[in-house]
N, CA, C and O atoms as a DFTB+ gen file, in Angstrom:
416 C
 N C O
     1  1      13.426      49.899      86.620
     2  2      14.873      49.957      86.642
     3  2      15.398      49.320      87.929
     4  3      16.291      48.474      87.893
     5  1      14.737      49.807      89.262
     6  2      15.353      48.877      90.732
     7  2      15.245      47.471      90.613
     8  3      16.099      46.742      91.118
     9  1      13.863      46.835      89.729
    10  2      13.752      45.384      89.600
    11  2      15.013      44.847      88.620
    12  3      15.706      43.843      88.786
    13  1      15.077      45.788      87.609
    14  2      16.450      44.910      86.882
    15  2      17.880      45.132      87.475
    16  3      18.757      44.282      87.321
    17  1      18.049      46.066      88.023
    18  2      19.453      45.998      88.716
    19  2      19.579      44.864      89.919
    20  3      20.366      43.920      89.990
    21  1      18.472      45.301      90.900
    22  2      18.612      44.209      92.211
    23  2      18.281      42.800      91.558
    24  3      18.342      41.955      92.451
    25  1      17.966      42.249      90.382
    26  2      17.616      40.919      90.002
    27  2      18.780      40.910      89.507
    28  3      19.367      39.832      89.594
    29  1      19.533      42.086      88.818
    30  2      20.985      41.391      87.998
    31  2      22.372      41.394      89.289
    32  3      23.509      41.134      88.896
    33  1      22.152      41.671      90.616
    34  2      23.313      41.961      91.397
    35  2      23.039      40.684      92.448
    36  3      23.759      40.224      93.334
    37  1      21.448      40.229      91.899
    38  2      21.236      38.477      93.337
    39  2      22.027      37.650      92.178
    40  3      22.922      36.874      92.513
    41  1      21.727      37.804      90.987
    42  2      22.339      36.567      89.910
    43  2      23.395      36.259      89.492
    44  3      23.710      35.195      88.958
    45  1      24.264      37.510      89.779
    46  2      25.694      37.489      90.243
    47  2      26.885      36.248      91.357
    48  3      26.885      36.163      92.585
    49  1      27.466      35.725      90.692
    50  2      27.739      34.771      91.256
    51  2      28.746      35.778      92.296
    52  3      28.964      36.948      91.981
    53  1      29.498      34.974      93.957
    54  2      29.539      35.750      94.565
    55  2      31.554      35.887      94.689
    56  3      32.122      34.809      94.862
    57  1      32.309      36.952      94.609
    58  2      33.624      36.216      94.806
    59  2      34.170      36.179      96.056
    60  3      34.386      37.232      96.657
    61  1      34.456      34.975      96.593
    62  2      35.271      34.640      97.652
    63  2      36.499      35.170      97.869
    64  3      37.011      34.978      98.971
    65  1      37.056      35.775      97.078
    66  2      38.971      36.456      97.741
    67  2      38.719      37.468      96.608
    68  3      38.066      37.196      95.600
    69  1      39.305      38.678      96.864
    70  2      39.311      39.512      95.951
    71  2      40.728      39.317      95.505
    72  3      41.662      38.784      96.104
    73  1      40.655      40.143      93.731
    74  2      41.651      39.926      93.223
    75  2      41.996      40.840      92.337
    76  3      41.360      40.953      91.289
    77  1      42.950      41.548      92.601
    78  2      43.884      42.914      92.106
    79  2      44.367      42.672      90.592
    80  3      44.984      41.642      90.321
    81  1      44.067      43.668      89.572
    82  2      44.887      42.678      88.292
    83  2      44.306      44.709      87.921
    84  3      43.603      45.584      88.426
    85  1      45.349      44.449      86.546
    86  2      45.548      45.719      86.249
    87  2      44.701      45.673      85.030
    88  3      45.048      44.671      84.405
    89  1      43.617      46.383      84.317
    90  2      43.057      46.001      82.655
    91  2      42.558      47.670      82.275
    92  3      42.253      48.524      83.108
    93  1      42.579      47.811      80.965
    94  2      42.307      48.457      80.033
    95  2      41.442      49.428      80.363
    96  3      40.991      49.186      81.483
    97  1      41.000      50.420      79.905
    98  2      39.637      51.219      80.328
    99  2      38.633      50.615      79.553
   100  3      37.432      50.597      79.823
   101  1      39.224      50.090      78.511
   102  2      37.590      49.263      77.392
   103  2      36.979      48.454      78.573
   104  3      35.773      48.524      78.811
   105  1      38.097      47.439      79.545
   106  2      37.770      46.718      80.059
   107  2      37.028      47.117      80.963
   108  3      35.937      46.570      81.128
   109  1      37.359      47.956      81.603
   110  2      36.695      48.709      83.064
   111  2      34.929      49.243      82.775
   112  3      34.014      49.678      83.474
   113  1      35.094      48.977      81.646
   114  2      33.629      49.647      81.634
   115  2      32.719      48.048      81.216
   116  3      31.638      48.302      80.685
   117  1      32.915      46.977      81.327
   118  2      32.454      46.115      81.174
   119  2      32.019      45.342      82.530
   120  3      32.805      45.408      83.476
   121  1      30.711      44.553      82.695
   122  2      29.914      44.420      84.024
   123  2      31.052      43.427      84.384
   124  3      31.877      42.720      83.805
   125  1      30.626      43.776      85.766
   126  2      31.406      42.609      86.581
   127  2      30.832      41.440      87.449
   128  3      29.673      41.510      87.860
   129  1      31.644      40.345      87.739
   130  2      30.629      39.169      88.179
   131  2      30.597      38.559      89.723
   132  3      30.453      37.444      90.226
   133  1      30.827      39.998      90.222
   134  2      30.418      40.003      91.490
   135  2      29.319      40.450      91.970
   136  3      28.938      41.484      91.421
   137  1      28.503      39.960      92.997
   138  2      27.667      40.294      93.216
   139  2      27.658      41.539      94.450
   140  3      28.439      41.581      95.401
   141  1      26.397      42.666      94.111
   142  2      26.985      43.858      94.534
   143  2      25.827      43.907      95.990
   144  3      24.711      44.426      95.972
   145  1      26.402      43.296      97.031
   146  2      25.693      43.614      98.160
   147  2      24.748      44.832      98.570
   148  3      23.597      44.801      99.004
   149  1      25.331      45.586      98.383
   150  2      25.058      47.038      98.839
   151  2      23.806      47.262      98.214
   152  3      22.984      47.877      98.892
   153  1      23.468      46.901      97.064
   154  2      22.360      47.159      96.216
   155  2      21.255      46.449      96.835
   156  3      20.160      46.975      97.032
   157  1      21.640      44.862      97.239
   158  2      20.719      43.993      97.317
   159  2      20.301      44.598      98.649
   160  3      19.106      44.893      98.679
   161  1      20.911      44.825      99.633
   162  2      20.642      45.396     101.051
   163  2      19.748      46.902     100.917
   164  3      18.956      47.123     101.833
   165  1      19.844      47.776      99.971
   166  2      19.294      48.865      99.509
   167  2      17.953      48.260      99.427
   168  3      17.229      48.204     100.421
   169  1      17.587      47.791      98.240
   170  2      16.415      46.803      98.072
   171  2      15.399      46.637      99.112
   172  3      14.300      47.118      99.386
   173  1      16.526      45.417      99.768
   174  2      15.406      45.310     101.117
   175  2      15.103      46.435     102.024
   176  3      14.033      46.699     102.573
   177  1      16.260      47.063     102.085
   178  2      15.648      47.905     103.464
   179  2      14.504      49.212     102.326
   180  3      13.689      50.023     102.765
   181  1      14.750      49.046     101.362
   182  2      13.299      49.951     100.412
   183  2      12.156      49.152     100.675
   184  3      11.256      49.830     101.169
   185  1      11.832      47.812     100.506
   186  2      11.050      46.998     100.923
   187  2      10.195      47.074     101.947
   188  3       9.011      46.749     101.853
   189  1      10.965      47.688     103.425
   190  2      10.515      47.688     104.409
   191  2       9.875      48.844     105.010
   192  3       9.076      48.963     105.938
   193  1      10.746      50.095     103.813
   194  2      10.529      51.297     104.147
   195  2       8.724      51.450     103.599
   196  3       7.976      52.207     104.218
   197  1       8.228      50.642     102.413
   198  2       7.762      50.981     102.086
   199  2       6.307      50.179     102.599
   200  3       5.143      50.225     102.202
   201  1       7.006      49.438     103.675
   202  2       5.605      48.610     104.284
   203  2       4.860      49.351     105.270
   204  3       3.760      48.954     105.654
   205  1       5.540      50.687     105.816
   206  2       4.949      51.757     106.618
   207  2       4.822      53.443     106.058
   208  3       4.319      54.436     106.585
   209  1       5.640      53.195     104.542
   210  2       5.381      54.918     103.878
   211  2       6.034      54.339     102.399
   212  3       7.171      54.349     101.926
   213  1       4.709      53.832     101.923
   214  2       4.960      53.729     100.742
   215  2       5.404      55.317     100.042
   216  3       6.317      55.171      99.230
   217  1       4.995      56.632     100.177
   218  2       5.474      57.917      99.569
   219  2       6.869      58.372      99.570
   220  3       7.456      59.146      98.815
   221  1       7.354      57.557     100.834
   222  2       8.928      57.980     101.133
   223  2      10.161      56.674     100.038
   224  3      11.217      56.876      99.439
   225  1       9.290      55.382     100.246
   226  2       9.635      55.052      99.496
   227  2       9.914      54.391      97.676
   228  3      10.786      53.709      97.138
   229  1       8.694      55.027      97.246
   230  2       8.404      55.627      95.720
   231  2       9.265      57.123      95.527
   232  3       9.654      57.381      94.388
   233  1       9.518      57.968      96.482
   234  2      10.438      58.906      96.167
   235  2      11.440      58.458      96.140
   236  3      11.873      58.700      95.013
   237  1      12.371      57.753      96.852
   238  2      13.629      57.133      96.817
   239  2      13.846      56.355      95.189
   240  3      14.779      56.631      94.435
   241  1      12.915      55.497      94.935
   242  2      13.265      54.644      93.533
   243  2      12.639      55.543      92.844
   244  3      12.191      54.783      91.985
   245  1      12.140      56.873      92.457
   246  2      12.082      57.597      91.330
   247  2      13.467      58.474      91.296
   248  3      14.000      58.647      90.200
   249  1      14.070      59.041      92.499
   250  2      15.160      59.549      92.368
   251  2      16.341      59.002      92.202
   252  3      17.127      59.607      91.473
   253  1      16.780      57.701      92.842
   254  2      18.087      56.842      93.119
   255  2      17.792      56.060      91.617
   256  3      18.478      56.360      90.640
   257  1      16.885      55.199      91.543
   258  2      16.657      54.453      90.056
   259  2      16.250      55.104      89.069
   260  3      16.725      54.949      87.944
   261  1      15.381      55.865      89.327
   262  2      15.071      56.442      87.633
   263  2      15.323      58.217      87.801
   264  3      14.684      59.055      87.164
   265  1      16.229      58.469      88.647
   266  2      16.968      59.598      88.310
   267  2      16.731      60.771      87.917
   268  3      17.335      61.621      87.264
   269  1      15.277      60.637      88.667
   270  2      14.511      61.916      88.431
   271  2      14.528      63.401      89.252
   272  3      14.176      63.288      90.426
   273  1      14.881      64.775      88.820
   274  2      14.705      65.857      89.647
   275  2      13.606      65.922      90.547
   276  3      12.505      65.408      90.350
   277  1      13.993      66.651      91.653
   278  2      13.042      66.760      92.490
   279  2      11.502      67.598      91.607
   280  3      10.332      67.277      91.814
   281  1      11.853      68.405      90.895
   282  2      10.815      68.807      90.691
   283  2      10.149      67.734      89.433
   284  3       9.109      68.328      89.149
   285  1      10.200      66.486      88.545
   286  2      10.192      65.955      88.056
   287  2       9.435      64.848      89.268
   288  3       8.236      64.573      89.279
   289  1      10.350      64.384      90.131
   290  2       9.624      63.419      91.244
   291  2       8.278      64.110      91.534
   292  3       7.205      63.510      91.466
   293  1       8.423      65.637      91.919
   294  2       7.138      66.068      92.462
   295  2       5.553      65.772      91.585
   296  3       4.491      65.447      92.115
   297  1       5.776      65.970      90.331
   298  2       5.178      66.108      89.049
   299  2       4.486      64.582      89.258
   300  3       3.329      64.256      89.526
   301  1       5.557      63.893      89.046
   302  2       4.772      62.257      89.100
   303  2       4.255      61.826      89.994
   304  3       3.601      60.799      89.818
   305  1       4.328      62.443      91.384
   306  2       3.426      61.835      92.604
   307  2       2.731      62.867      93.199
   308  3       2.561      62.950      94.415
   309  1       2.275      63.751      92.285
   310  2       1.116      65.650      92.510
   311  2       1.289      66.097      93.742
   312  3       0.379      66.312      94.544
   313  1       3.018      66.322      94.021
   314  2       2.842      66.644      95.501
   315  2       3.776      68.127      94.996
   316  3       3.755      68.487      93.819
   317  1       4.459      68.782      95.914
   318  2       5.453      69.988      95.803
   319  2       6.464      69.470      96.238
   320  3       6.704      68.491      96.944
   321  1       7.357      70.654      95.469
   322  2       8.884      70.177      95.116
   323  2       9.258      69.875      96.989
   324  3       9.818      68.941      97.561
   325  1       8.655      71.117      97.474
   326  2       8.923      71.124      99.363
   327  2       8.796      70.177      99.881
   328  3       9.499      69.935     100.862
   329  1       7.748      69.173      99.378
   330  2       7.391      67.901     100.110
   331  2       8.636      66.857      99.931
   332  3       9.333      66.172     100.680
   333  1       8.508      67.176      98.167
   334  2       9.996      66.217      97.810
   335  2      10.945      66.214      98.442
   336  3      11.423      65.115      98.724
   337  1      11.517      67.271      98.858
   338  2      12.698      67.249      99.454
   339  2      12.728      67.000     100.846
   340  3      13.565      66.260     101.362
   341  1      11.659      67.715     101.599
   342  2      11.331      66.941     102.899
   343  2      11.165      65.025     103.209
   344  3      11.328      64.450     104.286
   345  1      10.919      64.613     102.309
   346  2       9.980      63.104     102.434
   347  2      11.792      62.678     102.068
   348  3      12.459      62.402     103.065
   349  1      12.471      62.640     100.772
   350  2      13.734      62.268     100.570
   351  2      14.717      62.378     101.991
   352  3      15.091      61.401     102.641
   353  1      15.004      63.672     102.270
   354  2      15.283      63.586     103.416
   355  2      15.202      63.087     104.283
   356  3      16.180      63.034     105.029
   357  1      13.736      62.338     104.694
   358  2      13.716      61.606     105.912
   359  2      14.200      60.082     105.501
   360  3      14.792      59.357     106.300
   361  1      13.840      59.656     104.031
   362  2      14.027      59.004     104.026
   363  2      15.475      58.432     103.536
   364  3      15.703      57.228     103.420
   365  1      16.176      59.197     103.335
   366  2      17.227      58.916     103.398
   367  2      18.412      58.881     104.764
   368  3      19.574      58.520     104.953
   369  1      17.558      59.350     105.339
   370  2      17.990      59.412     107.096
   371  2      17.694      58.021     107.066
   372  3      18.675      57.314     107.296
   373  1      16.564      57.389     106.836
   374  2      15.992      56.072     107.659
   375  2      16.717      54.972     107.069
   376  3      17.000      53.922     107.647
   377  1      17.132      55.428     105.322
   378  2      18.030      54.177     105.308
   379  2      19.294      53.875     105.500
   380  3      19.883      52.802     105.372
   381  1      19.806      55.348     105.951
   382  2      21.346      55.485     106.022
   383  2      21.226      54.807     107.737
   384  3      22.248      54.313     108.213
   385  1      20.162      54.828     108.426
   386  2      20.134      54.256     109.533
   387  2      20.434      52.703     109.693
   388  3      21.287      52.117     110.358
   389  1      19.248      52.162     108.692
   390  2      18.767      50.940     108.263
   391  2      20.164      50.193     107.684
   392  3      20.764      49.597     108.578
   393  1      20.605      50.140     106.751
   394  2      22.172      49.936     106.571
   395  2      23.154      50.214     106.718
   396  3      23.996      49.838     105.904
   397  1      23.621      51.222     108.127
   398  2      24.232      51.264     108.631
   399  2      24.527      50.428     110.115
   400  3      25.539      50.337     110.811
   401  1      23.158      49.875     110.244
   402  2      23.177      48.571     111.763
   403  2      22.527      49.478     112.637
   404  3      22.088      48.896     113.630
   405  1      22.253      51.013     112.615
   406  2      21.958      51.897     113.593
   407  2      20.956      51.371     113.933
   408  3      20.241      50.811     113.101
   409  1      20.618      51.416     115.360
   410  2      19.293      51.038     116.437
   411  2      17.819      52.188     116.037
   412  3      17.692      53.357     116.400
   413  1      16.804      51.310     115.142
   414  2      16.120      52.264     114.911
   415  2      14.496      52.387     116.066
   416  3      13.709      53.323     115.928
């Protein structure tokens, strides 16, 4: 699921001026053709997380991408729910660091 979102938000062409216009709710729920930074920057800094803790970051894309409970995450990587929530935690410290510019 992280490979098809971050491949569908680089292929996104990018918009130069934003632009205010009022449409439908049918409409609103239809993709849009901007490309969504935030994701692609997520990505990488998962990338990097995972070149020094691959565990912290396989918990992140089972929970953020495939939207799994902690005790569900725990199950798929034979650890405890305690660990889960400990390891998420840090690692969600490290990327709120990581894309935020913070000095790590």
């Amino acid at each position: 699921m992280r490979r098809i979102l971050v491949d569908f938000a680089r292929k996104r062409p990018k918009v130069n001026e934003e632009i205010i216009c009022h449409v439908s709710l049918e409409e609103a729920f239809t993709v849009t053709t901007e490309k969504d930074a935030d994701l692609v920057a997520l990505d990488e800094a998962l990338n990097e997380l995972a070149t020094f803790d691959e565990r912290k970051a396989k918990i992140v894309e089972l929970k953020f991408f495939g939207g799994l409970s902690v005790e569900e995450t725990a199950e798929v990587l034979k650890i405890s729910g305690v660990t889960v929530m400990r390891e998420w935690s840090k690692a969600k410290a490290w990327l709120y660091r990581k894309l935020s510019g913070e000095r790590l």
